[in-house]
C-alpha positions, 0 to 999 in steps of 0.5 A, a space after each residue: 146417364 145409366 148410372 145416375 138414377 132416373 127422375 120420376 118428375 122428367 120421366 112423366 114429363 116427358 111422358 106428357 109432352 108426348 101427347 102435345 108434340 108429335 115425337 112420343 115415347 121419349 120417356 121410354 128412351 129415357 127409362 132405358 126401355 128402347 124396343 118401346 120408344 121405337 114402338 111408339 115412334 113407330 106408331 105415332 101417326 095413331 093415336 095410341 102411343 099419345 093415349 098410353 103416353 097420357 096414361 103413363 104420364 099420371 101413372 109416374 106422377 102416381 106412383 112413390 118414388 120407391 115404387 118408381 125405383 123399384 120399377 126403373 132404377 134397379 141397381 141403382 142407388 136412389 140419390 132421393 133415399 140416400 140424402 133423407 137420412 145418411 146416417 140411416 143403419 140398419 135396425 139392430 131389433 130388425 136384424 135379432 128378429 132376422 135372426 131368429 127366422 133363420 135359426 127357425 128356418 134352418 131347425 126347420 130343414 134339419 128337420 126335413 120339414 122344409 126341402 133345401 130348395 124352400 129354405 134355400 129361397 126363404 133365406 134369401 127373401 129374410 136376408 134381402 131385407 136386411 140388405 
């Protein structure tokens, strides 16, 4: 289970079956967020954990499935993108631009117009989107 990528559907309805049953915060197992499925279960003769699983019941139906794997599947890869488009590489223009950042970045820092602290996090963010 923690190496499959966790459903956006399952995880809000489990959410939303937290506000008819009377055992909430089963989607907070489940999105591996132990401490607060024990808070909820802790609090469920009240009615907060009801209302907040409500809450994020139509907050995960909201959200994107990139958001959703943003949020809660970090590390993982989505089974959802990678079946779109197998195929998908990366896009050479992307990358020349990339590049060409980078070149700048570094004339930059040799510079000594930008520390190496600053082109240090500037690098990562431009490679980062390559990967």
């Amino acid at each position: 289970m923690l190496s499959k990528p966790k459903s956006r559907k399952v995880a809000s309805l489990l959410a939303l079956s937290g506000v008819v049953i009377p055992v909430c915060g089963l989607h907070k197992f489940y999105l591996g967020q132990p401490f607060w499925g024990v808070m909820y279960l802790l609090l469920c003769w009240t009615p907060i954990p009801r209302i907040a699983s409500a809450i994020e019941g139509v907050w995960y139906l909201l959200q994107s499935q990139d958001q959703f794997d943003l949020n809660f599947n970090l590390g993982i890869e989505s089974t959802v993108s990678s079946s779109d488009n197998p195929s998908a590489g990366i896009d050479p223009a992307k990358v020349g631009e990339i590049a060409d950042a980078l070149r700048q970045l570094d004339s930059l820092r040799q510079e000594g117009l930008v520390s190496e602290y600053e082109f240090e996090q500037k690098r990562r963010q431009l490679l980062d989107l390559i990967a």
